[in-house]
C-alpha positions in Angstrom: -34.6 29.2 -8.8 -32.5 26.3 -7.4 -29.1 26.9 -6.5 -26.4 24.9 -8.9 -24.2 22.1 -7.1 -20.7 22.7 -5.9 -18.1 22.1 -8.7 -15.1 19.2 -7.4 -12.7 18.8 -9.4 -11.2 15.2 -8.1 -7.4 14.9 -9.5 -6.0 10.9 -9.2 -8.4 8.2 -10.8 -7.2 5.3 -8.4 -9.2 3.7 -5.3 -9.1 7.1 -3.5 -10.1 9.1 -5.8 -12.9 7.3 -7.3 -14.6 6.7 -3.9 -14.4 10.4 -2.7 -15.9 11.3 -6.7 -19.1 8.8 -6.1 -19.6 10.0 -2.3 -19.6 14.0 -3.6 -21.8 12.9 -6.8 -24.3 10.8 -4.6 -24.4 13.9 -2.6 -25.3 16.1 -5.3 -22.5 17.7 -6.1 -21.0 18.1 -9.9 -17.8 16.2 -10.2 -14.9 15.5 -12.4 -12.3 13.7 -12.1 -8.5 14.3 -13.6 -5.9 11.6 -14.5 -2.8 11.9 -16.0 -2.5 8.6 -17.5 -4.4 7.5 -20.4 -6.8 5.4 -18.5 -7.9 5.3 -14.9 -7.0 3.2 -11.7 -3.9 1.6 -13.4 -2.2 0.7 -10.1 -5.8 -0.9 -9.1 -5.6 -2.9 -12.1 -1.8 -4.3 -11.5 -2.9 -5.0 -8.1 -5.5 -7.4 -9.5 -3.2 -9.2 -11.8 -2.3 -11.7 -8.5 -5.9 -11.8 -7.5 -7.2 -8.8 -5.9 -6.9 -8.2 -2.5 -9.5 -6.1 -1.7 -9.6 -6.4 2.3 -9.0 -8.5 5.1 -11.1 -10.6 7.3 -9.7 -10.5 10.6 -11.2 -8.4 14.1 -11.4 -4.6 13.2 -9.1 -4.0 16.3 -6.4 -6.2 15.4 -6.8 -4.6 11.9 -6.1 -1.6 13.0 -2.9 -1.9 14.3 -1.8 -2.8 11.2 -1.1 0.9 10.4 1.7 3.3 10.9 1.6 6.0 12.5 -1.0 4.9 14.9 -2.7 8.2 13.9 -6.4 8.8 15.2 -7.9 10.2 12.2 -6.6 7.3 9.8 -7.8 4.9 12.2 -11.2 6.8 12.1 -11.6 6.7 8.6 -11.2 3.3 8.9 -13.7 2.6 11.6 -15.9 4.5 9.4 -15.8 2.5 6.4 -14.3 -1.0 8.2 -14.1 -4.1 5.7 -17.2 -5.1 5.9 -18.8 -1.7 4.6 -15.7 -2.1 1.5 -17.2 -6.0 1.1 -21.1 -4.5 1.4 -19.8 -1.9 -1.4 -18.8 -4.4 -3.8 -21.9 -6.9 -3.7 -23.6 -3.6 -4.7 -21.7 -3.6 -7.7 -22.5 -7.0 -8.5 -19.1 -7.8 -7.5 -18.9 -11.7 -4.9 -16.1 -11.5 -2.7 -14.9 -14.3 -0.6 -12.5 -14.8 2.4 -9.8 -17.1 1.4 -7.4 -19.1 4.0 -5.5 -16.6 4.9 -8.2 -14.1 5.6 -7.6 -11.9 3.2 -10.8 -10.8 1.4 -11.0 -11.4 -2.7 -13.7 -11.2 -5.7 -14.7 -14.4 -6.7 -13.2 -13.9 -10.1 -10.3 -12.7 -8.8 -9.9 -9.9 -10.9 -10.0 -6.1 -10.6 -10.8 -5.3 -14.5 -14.8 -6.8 -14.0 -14.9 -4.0 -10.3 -13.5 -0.8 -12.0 -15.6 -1.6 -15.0 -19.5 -1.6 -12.8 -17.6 1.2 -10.8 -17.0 3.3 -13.9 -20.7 2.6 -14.9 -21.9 3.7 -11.2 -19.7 6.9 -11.4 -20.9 7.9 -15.4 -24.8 7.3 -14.4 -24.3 9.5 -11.6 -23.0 12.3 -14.0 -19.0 12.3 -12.7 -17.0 13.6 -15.5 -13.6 12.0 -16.6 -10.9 13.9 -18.0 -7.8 11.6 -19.3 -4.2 13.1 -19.6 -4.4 16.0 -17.9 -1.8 16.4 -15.6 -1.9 18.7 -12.7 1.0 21.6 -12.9 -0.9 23.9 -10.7 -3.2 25.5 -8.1 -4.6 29.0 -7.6 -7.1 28.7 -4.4 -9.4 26.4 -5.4 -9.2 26.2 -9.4 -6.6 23.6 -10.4 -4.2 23.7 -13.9 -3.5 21.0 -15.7 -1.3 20.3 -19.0 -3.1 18.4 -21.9 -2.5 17.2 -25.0 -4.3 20.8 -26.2 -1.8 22.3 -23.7 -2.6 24.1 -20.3 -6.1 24.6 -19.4 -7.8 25.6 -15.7 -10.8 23.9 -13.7 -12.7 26.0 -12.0 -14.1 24.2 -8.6 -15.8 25.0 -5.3 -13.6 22.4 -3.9 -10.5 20.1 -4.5 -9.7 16.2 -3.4 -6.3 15.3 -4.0 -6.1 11.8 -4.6 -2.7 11.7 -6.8 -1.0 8.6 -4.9 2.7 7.7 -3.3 5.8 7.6 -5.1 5.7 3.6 -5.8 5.1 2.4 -9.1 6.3 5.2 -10.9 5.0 3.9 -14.5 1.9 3.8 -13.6 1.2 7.3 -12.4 2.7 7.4 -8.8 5.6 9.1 -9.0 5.1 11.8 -6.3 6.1 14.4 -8.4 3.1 16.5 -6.8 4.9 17.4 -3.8 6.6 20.3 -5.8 3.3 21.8 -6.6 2.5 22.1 -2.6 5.3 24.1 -1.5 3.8 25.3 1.9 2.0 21.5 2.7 4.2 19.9 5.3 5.9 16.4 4.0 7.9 13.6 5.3 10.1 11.9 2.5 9.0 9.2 0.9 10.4 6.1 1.5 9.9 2.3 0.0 7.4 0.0 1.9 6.5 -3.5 1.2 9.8 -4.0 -0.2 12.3 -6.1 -0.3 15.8 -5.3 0.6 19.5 -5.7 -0.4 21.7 -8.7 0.5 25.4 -9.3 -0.5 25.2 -13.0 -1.6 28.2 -14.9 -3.5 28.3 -14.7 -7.0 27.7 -18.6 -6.7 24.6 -18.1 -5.0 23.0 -15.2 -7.2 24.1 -17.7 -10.5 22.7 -20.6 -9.2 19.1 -19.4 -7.6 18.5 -15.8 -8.4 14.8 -15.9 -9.3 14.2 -19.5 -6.3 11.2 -19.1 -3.9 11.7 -19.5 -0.3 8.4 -21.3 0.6 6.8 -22.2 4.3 9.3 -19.5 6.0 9.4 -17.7 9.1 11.4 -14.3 9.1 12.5 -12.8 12.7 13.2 -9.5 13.4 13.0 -7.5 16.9 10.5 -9.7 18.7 8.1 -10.1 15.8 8.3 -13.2 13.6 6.6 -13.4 10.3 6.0 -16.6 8.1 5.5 -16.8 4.5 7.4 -16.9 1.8 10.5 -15.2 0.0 12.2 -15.2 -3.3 16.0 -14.9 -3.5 16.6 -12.2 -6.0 19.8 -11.4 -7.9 20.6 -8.4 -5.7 18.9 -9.7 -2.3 15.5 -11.1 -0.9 11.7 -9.5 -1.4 8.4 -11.4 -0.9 5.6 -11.1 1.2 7.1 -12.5 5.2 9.6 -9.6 4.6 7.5 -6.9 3.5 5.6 -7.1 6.2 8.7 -6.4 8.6 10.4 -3.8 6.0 8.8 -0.3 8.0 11.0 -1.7 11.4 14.2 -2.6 9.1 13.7 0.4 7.4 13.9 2.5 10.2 16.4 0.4 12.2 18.9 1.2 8.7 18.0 5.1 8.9 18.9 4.7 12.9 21.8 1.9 12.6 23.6 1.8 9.2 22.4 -1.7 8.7 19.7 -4.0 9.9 20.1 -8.0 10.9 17.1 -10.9 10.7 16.7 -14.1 10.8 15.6 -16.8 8.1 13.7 -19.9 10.1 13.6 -22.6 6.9 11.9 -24.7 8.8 9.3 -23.1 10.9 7.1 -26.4 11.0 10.2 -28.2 12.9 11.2 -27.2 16.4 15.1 -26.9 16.4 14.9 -30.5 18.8 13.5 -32.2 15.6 16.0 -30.8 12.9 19.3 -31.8 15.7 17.7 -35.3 15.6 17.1 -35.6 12.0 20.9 -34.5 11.2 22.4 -36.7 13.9 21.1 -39.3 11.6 24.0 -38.8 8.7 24.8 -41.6 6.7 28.3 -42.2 6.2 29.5 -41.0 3.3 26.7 -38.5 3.2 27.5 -34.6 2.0 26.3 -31.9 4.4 24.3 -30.4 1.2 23.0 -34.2 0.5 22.3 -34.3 4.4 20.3 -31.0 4.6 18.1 -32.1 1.6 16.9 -35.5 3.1 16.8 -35.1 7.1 16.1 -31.4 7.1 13.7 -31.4 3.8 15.0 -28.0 2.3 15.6 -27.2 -1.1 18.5 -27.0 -2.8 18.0 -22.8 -2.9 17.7 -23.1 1.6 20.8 -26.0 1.6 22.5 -23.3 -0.7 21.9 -20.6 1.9 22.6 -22.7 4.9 26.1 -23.4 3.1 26.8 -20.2 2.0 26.8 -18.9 5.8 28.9 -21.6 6.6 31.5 -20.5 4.2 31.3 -16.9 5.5 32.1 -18.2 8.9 28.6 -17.6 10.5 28.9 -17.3 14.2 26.5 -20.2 14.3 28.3 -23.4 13.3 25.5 -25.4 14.4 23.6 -26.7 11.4 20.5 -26.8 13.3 20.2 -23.7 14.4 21.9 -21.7 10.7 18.5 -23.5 9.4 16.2 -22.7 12.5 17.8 -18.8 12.6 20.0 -17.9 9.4 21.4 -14.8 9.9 21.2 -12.2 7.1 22.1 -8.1 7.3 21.3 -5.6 5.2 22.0 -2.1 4.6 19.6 -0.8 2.3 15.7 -1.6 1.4 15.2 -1.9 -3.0 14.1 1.1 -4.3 10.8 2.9 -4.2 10.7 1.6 -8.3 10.4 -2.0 -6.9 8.2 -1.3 -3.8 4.3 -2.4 -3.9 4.1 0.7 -1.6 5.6 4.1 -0.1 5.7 5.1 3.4 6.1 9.5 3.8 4.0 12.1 2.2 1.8 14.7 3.3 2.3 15.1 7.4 -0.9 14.5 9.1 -0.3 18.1 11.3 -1.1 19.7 7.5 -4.7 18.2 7.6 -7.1 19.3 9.6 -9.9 16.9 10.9 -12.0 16.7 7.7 -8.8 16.1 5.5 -8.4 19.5 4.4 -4.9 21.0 3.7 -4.5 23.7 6.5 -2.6 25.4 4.0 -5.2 25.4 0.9 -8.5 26.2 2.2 -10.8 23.9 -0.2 -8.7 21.1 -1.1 -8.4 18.0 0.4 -6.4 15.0 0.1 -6.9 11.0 0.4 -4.8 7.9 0.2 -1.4 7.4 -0.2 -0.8 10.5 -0.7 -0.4 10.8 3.3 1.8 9.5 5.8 1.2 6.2 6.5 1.7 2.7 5.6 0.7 -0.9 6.6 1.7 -4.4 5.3 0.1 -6.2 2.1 -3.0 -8.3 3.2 -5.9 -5.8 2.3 -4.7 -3.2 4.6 -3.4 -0.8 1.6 -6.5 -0.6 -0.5 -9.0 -0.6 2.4 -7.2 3.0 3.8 -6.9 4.0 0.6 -10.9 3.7 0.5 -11.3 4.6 4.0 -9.4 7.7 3.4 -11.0 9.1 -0.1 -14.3 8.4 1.5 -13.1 11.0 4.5 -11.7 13.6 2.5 -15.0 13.2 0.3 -17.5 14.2 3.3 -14.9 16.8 4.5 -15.4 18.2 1.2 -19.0 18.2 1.6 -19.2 19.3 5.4 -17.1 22.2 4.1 -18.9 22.9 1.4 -21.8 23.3 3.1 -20.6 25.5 5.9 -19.4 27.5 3.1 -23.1 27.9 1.7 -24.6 28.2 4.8 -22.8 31.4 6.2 -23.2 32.7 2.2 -27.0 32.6 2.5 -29.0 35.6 3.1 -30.4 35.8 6.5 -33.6 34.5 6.8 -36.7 37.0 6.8 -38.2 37.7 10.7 -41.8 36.7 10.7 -43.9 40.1 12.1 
């Protein structure tokens, strides 16, 4: 008589969790996955309302020290299942990707919906269950409790991934509201990532260009420099150059009280170039009128440059308030407006198959753990990379398990 496949129960129904459910299935093993939302992957499909970034394109080193912490066993995972094993993955889906001029790696319809739907057909041909609104309240070794609409009912499981998430995006399911049910699991707070931060502007200014884009930018902070672009916001700036410098501010606030950069609105022009093309006023000539035609900003940068004028900036020098416009802040937006978290479950709780030293049997994946990294790809590939680990921990362990339960085999003579 065969023996039956390990039970996992999978709780979170996002990138991590469905990749760590097809690796156990594929393996054999009988899996069902929990989600307490009425459908699956919700933050998945947000993600792809932009265009989904799946990945990015650039040298596997350099991609890897996009993370933080620097922490070997992320950076494994990641070696392990490296972009172009996420790109391979899709194409097996039926799923075209393509590398756009930025590097970053997309589908070719630029969409996430067409994805989770083949990747829902993968996981149901290979027999993984999927349990909508249940939400996990509890755990007893290995045998998770959920409430449902029917009210509390148990799963009993050889093993447990944890795949539940950060505390970003609350609405859709990531609120970190888990961390209660882990009591004895070592955590670092949670804190916003990818986010924007708060800025003190005139009421003038937050009138006039609240909602403005800040396009073809360079943001300075430290000795790292970051070009993109921004939007000026009604309570302060957010947009993709900042995020990717908003773990260093972050930390420089928790250390400092406040944090300073600098907005380049020109980062095409050397500061020679913009003192020569506003030595060149015309008589008559406003310093708003002058900033528009020699310098070539718009009127939501000319109304920046002036509003640091009329604050009495250090700088008095137009050339260099556009080439380096100081700006300090004091606090990042909250985790409800950040694409990402940064905290969670401290890697010293894990052991080297992603097991929770604490909870023998369960196992967690994704954002869920301490780290971050900058939009780009970077997110979603851990948060593959990661499930994918905790998914052959799962089965290593499981089969260790087995292996030391079997009887001992007969002696020949």
């Amino acid at each position: 008589m065969s023996e039956a496949p390990p039970k996992v129960a999978v709780i979170g129904a996002g990138p991590a969790g469905l990749i760590a459910a097809e690796t156990l299935a594929t393996a054999g093993a009988a899996v069902t996955v929990f989600e307490r939302m009425p459908s699956p992957a919700r933050k998945f499909l947000m993600a792809g309302r932009g265009g989904l970034n799946l990945t990015h394109s650039e040298d596997l080193d350099r991609f890897l020290t996009r993370y933080a912490p620097l922490e070997s066993r992320l950076l494994d995972a990641v070696r392990a299942f490296p972009p172009a094993a996420l790109v391979a993955w899709c194409q097996g889906l039926g799923v075209e990707t393509f590398v756009g001029s930025s590097g970053r790696v997309f589908p070719k319809t630029l969409k996430a919906s067409p994805l989770l739907r083949a990747w829902l057909g993968r996981l149901a041909g290979l027999g993984v269950g999927l349990r909508l609104r249940h939400r996990w309240v509890g755990l007893a070794g290995t045998t998770p409790r959920f409430a449902t609409p029917d009210g509390e009912a148990a799963f009993t499981a050889d093993a447990v991934v944890l795949a539940l998430g950060g505390a970003s995006w609350p609405r859709l399911g990531a609120d970190g509201g888990w961390v209660g049910l882990l009591p004895e699991v070592a955590m670092r707070p949670f804190a916003p990532s990818n986010v924007g931060f708060v800025l003190d502007w005139s009421e003038k200014l937050r009138v006039s260009h609240a909602g403005a884009p800040l396009k073809r930018i360079a943001i300075g902070f430290g000795d790292r420099t970051v070009r993109g672009e921004a939007v000026l916001t009604a309570t302060g700036l957010e947009g993709g150059a900042l995020y990717a410098l908003s773990g260093p501010i972050r930390e420089v606030i928790a250390r400092d009280g406040e944090a300073s950069f600098t907005l380049d609105l020109r980062p095409d022009l050397d500061l020679a170039e913009i003192q020569r093309r506003l030595a060149q006023r015309g008589r008559g000539e406003t310093v708003s009128t002058m900033l528009r035609k020699a310098a070539g900003l718009s009127p939501v940068a000319v109304a920046l440059v002036q509003e640091a004028r009329h604050r009495g900036a250090a700088e008095t020098d137009l050339a260099r308030l556009v080439k380096a416009l100081p700006l300090t802040t004091r606090a990042a937006q909250g985790l409800d407006r950040a694409i990402s978290s940064a905290g969670g479950i401290a890697w010293d709780a894990l052991d080297a198959r992603f097991m929770l030293k604490a909870h023998p049997g369960v196992f967690a994946a994704g954002e869920m753990l301490d780290w971050e990294a900058p939009t780009g790809g970077y997110l979603l590939q851990a948060c593959f990379a990661t499930g994918l680990a905790a998914a052959r921990g799962a089965l290593e362990w499981l089969s260790a398990g087995r292996a030391s339960a079997a009887p001992p085999a007969r002696q020949a003579g």
